[in-house]
PASEBA-1860 file (N, C-alpha, C; in nm, 3 decimals):
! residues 256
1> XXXXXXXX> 0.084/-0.120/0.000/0.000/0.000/0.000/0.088/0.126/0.000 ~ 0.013/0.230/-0.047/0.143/0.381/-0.095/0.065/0.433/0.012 ~ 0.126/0.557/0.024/0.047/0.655/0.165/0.024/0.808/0.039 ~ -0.114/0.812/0.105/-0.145/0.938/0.035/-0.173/1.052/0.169 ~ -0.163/1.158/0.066/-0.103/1.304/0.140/-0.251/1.412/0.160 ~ -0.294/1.428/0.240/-0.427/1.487/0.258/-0.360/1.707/0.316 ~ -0.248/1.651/0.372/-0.184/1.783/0.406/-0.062/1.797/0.520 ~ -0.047/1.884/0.645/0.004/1.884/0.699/-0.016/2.002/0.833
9> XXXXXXXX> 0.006/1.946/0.930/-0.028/2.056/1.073/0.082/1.997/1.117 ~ 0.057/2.077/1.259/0.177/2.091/1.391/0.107/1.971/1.441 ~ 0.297/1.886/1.494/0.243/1.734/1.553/0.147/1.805/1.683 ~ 0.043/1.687/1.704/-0.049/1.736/1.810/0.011/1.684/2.003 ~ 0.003/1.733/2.094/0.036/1.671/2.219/-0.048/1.575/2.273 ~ -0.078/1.555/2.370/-0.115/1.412/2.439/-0.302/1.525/2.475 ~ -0.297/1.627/2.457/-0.413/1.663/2.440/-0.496/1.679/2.316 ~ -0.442/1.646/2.232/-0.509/1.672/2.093/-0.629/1.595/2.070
17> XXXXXXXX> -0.715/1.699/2.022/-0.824/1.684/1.960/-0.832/1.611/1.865 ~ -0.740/1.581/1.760/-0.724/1.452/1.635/-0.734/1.362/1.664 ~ -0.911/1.297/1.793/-0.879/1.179/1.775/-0.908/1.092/1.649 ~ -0.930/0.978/1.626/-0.950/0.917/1.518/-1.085/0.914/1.467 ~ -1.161/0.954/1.594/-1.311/0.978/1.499/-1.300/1.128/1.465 ~ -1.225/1.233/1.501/-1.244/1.356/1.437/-1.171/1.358/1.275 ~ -1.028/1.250/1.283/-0.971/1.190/1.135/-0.993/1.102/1.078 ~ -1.105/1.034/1.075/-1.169/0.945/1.009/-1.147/0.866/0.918
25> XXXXXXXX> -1.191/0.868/0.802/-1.146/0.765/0.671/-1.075/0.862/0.576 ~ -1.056/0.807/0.461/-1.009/0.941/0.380/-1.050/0.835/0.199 ~ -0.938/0.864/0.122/-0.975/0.846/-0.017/-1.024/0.694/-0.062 ~ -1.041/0.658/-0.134/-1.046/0.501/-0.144/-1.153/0.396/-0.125 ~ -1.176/0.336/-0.190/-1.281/0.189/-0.155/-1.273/0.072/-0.187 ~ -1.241/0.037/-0.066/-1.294/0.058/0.102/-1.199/0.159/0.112 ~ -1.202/0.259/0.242/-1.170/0.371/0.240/-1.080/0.362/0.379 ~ -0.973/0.393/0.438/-0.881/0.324/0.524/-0.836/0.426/0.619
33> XXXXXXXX> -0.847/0.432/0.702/-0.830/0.542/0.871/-0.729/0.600/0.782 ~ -0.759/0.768/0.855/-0.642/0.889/0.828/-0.591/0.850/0.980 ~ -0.442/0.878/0.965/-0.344/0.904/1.079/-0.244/0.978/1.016 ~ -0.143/1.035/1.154/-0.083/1.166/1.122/0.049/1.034/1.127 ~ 0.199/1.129/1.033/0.286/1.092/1.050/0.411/1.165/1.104 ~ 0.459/1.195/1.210/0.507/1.293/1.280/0.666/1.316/1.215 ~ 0.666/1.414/1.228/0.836/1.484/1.166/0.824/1.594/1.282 ~ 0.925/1.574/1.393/0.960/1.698/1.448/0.802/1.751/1.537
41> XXXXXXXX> 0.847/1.854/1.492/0.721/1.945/1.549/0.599/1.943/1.393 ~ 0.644/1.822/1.326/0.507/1.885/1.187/0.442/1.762/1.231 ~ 0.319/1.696/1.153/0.294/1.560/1.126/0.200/1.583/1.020 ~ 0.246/1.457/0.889/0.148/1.473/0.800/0.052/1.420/0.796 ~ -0.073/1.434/0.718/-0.234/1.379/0.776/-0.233/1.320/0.640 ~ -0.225/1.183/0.662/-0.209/1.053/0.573/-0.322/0.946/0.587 ~ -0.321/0.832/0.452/-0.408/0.680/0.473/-0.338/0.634/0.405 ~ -0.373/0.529/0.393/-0.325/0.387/0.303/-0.347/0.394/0.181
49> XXXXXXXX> -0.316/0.384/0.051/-0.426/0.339/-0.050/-0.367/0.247/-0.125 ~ -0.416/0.181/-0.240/-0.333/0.177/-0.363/-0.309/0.279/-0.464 ~ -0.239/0.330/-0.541/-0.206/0.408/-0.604/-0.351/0.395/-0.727 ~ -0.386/0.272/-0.812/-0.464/0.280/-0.899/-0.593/0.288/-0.896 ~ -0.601/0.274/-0.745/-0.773/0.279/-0.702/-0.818/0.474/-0.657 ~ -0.705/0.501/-0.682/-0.792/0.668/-0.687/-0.752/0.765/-0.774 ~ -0.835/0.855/-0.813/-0.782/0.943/-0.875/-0.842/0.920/-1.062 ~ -0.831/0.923/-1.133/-0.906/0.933/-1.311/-0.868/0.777/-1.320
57> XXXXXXXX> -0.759/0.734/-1.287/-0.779/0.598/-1.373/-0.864/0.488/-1.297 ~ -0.914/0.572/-1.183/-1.059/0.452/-1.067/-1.177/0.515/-1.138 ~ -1.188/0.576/-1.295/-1.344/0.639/-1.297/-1.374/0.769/-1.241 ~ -1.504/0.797/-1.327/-1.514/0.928/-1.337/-1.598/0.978/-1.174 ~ -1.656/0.855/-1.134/-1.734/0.867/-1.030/-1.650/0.858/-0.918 ~ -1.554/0.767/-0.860/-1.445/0.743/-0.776/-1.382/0.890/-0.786 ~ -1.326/0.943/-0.910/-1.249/1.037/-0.901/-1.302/1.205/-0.811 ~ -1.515/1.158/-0.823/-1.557/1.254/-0.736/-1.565/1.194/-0.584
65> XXXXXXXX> -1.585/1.097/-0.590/-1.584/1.026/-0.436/-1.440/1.101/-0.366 ~ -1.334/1.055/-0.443/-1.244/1.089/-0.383/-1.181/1.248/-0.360 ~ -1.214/1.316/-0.441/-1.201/1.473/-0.410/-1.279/1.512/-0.307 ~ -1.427/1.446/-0.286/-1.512/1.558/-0.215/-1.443/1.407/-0.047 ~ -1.378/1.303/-0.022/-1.304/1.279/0.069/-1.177/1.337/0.102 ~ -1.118/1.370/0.002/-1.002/1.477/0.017/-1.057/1.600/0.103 ~ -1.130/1.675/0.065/-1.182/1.779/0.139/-1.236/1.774/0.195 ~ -1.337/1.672/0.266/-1.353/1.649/0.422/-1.265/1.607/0.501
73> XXXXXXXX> -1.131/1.551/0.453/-1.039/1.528/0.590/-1.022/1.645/0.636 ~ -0.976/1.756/0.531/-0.906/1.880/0.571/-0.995/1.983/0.593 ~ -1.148/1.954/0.600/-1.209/2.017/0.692/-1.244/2.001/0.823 ~ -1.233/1.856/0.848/-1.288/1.784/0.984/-1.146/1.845/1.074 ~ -1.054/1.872/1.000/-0.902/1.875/1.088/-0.919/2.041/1.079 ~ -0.942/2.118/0.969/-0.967/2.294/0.957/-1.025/2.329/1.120 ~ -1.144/2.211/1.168/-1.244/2.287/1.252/-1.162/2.298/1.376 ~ -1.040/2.224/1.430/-0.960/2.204/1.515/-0.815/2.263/1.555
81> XXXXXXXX> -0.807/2.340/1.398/-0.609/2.366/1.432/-0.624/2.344/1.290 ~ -0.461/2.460/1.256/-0.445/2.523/1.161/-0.396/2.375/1.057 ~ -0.453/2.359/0.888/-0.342/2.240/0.818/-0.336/2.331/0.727 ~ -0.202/2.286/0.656/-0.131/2.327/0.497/-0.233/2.212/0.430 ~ -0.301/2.243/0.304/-0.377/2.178/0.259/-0.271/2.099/0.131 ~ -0.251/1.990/0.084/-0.183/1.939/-0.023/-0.297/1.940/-0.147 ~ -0.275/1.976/-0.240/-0.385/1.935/-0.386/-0.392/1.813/-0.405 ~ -0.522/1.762/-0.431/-0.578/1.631/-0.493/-0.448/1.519/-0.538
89> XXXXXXXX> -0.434/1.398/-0.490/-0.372/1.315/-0.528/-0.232/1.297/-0.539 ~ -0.190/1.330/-0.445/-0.030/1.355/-0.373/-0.015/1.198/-0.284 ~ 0.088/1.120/-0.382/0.101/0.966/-0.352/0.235/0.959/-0.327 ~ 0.279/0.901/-0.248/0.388/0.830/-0.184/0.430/0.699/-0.203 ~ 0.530/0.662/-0.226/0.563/0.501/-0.180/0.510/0.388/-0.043 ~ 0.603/0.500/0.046/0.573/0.442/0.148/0.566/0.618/0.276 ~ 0.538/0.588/0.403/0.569/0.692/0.486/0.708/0.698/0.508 ~ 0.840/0.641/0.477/0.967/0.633/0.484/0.988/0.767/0.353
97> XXXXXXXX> 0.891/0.753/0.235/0.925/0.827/0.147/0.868/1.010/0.177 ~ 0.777/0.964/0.239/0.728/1.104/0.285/0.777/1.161/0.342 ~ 0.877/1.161/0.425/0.958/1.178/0.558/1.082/1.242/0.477 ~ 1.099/1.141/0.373/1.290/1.151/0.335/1.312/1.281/0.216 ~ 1.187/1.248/0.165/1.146/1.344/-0.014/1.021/1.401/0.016 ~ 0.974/1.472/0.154/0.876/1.602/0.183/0.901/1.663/0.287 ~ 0.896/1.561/0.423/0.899/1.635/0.545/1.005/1.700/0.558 ~ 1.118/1.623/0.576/1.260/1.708/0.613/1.300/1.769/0.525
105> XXXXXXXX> 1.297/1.708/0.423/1.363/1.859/0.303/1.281/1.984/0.321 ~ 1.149/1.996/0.320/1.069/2.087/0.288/1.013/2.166/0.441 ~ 1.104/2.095/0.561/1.028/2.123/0.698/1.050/2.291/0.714 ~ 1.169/2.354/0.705/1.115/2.508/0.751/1.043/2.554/0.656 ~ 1.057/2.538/0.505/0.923/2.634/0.438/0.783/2.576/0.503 ~ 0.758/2.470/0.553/0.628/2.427/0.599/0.612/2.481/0.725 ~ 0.722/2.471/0.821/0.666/2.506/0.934/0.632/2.660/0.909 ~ 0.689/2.746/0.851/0.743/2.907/0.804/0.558/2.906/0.741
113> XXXXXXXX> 0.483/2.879/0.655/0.356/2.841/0.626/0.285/2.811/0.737 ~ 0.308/2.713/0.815/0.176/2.660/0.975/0.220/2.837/1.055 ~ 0.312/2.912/1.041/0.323/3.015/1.149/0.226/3.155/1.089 ~ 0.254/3.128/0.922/0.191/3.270/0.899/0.004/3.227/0.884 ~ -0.034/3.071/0.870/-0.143/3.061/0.870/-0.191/3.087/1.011 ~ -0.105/3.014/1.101/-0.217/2.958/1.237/-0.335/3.084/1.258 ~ -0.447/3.008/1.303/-0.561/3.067/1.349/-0.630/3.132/1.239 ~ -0.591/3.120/1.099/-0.624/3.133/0.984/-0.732/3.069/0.906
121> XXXXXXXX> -0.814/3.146/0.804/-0.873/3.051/0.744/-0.933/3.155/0.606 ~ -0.972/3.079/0.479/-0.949/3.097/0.362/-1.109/3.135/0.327 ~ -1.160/3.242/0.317/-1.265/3.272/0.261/-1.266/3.328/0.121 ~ -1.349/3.255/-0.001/-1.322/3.268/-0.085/-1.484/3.372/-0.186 ~ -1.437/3.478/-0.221/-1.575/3.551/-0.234/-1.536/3.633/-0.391 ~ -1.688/3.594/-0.436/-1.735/3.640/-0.579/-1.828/3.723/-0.574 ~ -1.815/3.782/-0.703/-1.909/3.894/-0.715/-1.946/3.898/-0.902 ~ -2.078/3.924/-0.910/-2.093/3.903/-1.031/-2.208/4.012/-1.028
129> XXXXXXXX> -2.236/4.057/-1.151/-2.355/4.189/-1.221/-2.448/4.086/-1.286 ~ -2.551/4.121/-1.246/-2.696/4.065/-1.283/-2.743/4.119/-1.403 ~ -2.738/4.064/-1.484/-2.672/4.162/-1.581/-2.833/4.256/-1.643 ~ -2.932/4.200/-1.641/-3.080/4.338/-1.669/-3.037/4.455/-1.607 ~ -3.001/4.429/-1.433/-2.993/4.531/-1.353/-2.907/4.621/-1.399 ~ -2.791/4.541/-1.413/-2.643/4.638/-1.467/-2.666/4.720/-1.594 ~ -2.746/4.652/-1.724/-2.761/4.741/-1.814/-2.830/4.853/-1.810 ~ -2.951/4.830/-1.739/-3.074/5.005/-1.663/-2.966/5.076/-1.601
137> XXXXXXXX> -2.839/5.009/-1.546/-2.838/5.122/-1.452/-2.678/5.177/-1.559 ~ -2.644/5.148/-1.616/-2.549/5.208/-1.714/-2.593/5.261/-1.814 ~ -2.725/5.249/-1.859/-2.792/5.328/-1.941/-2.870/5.441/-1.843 ~ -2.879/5.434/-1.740/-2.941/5.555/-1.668/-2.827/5.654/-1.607 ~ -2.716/5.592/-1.608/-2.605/5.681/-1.612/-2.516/5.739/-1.726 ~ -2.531/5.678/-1.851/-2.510/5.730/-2.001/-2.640/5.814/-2.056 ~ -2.696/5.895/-2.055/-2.825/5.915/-2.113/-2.802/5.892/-2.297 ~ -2.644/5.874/-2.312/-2.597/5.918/-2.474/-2.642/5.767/-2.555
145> XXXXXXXX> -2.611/5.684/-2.453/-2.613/5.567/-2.468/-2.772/5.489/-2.442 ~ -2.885/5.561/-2.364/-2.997/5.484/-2.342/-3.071/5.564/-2.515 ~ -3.044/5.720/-2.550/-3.071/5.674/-2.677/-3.020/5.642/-2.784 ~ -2.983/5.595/-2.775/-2.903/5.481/-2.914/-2.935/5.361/-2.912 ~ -3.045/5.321/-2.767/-3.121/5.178/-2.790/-3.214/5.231/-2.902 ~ -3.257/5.345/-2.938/-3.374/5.365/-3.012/-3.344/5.353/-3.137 ~ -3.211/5.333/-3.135/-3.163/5.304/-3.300/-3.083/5.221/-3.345 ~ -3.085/5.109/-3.235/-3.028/4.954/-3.249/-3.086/4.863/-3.360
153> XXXXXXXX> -3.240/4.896/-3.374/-3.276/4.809/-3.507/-3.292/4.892/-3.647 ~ -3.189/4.972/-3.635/-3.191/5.055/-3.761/-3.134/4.969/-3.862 ~ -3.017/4.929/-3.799/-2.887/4.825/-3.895/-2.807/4.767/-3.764 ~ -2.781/4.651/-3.867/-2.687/4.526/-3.781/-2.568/4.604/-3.722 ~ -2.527/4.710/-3.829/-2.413/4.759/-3.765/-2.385/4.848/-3.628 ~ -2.524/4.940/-3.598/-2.556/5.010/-3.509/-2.593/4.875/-3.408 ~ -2.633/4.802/-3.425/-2.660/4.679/-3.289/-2.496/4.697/-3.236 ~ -2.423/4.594/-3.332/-2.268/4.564/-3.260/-2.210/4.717/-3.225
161> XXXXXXXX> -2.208/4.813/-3.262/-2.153/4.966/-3.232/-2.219/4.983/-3.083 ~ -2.353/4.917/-3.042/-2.410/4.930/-2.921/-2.377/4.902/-2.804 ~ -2.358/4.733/-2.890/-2.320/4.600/-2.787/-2.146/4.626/-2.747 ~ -2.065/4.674/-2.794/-1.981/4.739/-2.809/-1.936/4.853/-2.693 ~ -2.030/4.954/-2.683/-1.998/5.066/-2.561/-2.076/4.996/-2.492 ~ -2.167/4.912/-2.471/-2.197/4.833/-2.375/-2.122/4.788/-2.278 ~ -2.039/4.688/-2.321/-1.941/4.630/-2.313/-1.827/4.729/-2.234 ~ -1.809/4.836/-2.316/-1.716/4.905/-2.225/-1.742/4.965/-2.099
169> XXXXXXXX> -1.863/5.052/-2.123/-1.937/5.095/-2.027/-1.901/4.969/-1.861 ~ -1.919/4.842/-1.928/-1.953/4.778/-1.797/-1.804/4.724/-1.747 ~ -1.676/4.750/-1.843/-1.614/4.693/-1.784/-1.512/4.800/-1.726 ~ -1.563/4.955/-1.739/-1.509/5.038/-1.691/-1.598/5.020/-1.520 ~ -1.737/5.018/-1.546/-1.773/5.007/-1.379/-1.713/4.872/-1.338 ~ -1.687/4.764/-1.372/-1.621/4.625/-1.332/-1.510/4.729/-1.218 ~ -1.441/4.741/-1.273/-1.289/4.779/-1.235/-1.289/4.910/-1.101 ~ -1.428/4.960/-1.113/-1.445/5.045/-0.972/-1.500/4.992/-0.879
177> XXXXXXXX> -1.607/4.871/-0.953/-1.701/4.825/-0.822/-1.590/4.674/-0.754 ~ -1.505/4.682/-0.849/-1.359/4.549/-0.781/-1.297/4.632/-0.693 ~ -1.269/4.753/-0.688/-1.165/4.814/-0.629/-1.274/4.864/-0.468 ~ -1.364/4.898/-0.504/-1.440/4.935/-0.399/-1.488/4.788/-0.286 ~ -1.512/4.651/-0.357/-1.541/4.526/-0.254/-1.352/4.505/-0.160 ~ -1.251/4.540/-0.290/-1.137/4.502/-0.190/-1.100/4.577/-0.086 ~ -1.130/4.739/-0.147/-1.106/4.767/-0.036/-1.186/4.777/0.091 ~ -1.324/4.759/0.114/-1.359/4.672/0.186/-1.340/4.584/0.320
185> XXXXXXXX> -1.310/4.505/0.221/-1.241/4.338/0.297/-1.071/4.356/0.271 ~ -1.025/4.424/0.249/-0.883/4.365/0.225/-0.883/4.399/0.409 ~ -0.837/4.563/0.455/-0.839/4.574/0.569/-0.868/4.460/0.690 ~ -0.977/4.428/0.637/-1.003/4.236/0.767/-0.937/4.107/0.720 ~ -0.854/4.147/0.637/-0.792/3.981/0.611/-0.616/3.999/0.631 ~ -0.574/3.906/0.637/-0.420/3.928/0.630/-0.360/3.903/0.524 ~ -0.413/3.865/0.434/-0.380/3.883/0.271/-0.447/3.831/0.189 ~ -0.464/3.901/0.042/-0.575/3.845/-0.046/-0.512/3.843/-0.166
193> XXXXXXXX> -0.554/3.740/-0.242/-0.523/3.646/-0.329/-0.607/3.650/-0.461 ~ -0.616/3.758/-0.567/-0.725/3.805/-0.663/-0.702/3.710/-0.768 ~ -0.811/3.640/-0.847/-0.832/3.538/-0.919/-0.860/3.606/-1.029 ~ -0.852/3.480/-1.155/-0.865/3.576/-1.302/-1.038/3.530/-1.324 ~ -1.112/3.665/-1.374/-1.227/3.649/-1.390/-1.277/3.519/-1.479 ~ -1.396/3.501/-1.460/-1.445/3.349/-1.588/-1.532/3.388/-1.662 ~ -1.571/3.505/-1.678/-1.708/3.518/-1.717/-1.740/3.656/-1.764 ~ -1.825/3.722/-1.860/-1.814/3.884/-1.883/-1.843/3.978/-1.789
201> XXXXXXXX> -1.978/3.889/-1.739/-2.048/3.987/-1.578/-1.979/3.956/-1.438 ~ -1.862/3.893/-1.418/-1.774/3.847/-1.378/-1.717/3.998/-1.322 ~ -1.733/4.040/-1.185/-1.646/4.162/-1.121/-1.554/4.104/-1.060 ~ -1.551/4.022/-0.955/-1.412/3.961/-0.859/-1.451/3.853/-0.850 ~ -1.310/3.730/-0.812/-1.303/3.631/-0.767/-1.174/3.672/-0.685 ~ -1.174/3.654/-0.550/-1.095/3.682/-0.484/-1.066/3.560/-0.372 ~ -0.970/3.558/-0.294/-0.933/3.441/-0.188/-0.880/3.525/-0.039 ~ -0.947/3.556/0.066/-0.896/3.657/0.201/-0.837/3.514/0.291
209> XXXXXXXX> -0.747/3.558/0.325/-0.700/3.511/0.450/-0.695/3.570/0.603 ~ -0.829/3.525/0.633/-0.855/3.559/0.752/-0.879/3.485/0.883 ~ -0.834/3.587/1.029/-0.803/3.534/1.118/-0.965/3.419/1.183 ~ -0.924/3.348/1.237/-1.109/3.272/1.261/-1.183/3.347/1.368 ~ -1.125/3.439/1.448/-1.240/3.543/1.490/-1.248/3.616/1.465 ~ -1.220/3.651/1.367/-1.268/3.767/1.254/-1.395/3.742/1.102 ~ -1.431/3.659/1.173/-1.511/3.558/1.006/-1.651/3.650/1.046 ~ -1.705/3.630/1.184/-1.851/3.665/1.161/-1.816/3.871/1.114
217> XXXXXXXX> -1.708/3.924/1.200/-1.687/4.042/1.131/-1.704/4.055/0.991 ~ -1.589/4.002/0.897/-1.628/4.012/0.808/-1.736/3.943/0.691 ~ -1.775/3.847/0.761/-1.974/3.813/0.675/-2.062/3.974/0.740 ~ -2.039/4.028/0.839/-2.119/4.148/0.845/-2.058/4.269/0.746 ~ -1.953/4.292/0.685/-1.930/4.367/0.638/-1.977/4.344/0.478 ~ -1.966/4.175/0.470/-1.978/4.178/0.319/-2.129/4.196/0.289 ~ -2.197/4.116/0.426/-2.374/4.176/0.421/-2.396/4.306/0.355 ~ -2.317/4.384/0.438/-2.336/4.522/0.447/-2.313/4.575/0.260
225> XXXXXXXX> -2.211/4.553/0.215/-2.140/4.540/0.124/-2.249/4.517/0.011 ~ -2.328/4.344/0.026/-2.474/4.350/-0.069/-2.584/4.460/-0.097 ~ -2.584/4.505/0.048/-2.687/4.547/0.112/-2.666/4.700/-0.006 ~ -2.600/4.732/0.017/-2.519/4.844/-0.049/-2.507/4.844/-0.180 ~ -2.484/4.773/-0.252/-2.486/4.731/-0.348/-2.609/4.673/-0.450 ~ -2.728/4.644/-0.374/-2.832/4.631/-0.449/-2.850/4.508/-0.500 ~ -2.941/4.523/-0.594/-3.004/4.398/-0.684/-2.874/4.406/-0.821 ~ -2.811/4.498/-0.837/-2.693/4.468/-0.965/-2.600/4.410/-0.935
233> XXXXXXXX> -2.544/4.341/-0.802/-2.450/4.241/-0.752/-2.470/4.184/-0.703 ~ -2.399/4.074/-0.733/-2.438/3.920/-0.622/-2.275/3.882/-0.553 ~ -2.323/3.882/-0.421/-2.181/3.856/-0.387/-2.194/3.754/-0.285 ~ -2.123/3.665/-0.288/-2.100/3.499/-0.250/-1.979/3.484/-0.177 ~ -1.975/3.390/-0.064/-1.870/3.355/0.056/-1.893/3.209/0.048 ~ -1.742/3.150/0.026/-1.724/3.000/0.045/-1.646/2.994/0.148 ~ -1.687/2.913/0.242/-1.543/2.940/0.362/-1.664/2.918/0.533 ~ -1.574/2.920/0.585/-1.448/2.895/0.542/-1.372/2.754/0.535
241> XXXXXXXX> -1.224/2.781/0.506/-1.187/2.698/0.392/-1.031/2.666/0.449 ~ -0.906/2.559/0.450/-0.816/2.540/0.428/-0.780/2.631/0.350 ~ -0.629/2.698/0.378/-0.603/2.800/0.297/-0.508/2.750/0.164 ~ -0.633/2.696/0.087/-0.580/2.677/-0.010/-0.480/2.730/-0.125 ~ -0.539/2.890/-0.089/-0.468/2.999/-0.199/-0.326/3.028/-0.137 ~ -0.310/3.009/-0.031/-0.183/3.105/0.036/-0.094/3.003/0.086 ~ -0.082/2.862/0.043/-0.025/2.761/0.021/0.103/2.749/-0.088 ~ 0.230/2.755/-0.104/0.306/2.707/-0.249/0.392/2.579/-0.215
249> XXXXXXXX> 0.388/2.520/-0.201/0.493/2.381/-0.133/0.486/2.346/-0.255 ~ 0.565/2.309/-0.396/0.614/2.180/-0.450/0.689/2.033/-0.460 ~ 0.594/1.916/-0.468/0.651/1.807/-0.421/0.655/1.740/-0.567 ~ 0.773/1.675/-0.598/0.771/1.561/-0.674/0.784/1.462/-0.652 ~ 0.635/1.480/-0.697/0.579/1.267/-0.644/0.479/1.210/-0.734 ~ 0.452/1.108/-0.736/0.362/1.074/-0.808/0.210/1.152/-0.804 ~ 0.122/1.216/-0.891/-0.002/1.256/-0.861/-0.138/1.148/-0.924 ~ -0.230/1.119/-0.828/-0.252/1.007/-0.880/-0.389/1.088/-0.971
END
């Protein structure tokens, strides 16, 4: 059996909360107890598997079994004390290999990571334009532009010439109403992590790293923030979360 890599925290003391029903099972089926493997002051949060039973070549269905088990270990362990989260399918030989080619080579950038996270946690928040709302209200702030809807079905060409300052129109407000949510929330987080948009009505995808008694603070600010903002934005909180974004450790190892 290979040992797979779910992440990494500070080894726990003879009081720790990790007991084995708070680390439970993890990837795989049958699916095989998480236990920690201690280095020093780290220990990594590991199971058993075979290498071919997880991950794309176990199927398309296994491959979701096993992600959304990946991310319940490292939430059941999030609710307790700070982990470095590892990405999906980080395989080992054995725990001799984890130790020789992760832990110790890689132990002060990791521990240097568990110090700037601890008491940390990863809220991840979007914002998007609804887009009816957004066009009334950029045409009620262009008046040049609400009439020139009156002459959109003149010719094809006046449509795209429309759709066009449309377009700009909204991605000039994009870029104020982004600057106005960060600054915001940047102030309550200890650093944020801005994502590349996916989409046209797409204003932010962002990642805060914030302290964990600071979370209901800032869900009241981002309330506030909607509230403020109206029916032309929608703004969304995942989290919280393993700090996935504010993580860089590279390991070469097998990914399964």
């Amino acid at each position: 059996m290979s040992t797979y890599l779910y992440g990494v925290t500070g080894r726990p003391g003879r009081d720790t909360q990790l007991t084995p029903a708070r680390l439970g099972t993890g990837v795989g089926d049958p699916s095989t107890p998480v236990r920690l493997v201690p280095c020093d002051r780290l220990a990594a949060v590991v199971s058993s598997i075979a290498p071919d039973e997880v991950g794309e070549q176990a199927g398309v269905r296994a491959l979701r079994r096993d992600m959304a088990a990946h991310a319940a270990v490292l939430d059941r362990i999030l609710a307790v004390r700070t982990v470095l989260p590892s990405r999906f399918g980080l395989i080992f030989p054995d725990e001799d290999a984890l130790v020789n080619e992760f832990l110790e080579p890689k132990y002060d950038r990791l521990s240097a990571f568990l110090g700037r996270l601890k008491g940390a946690v990863e809220l991840s928040v979007t914002a998007e334009y609804v887009e009816a709302e957004t066009i009334r209200e950029v045409l009620a702030e262009q008046p040049r532009l609400a009439r020139d809807v009156q002459l959109t079905a003149s010719s094809y060409q006046r449509r795209i010439d429309f759709g066009r300052q449309i377009a700009s129109a909204i991605r000039a407000r994009r870029e104020r109403d982004a600057d106005w949510i960060l600054q915001n929330l940047s102030p309550l987080s200890r650093d944020v992590v801005v994502g590349e948009l996916r989409s046209d009505l797409a204003v932010l995808r962002a990642s805060f790293l914030v302290a964990r008694r600071g979370v209901e603070r800032f869900d009241r600010v981002l309330d506030a923030l909607q509230s403020e903002a109206g029916a032309t934005v929608k703004l969304s909180c995942i989290g919280p979360l393993p700090a996935y974004s504010f993580v860089d450790v590279h390991v070469g190892v097998k990914n399964g």
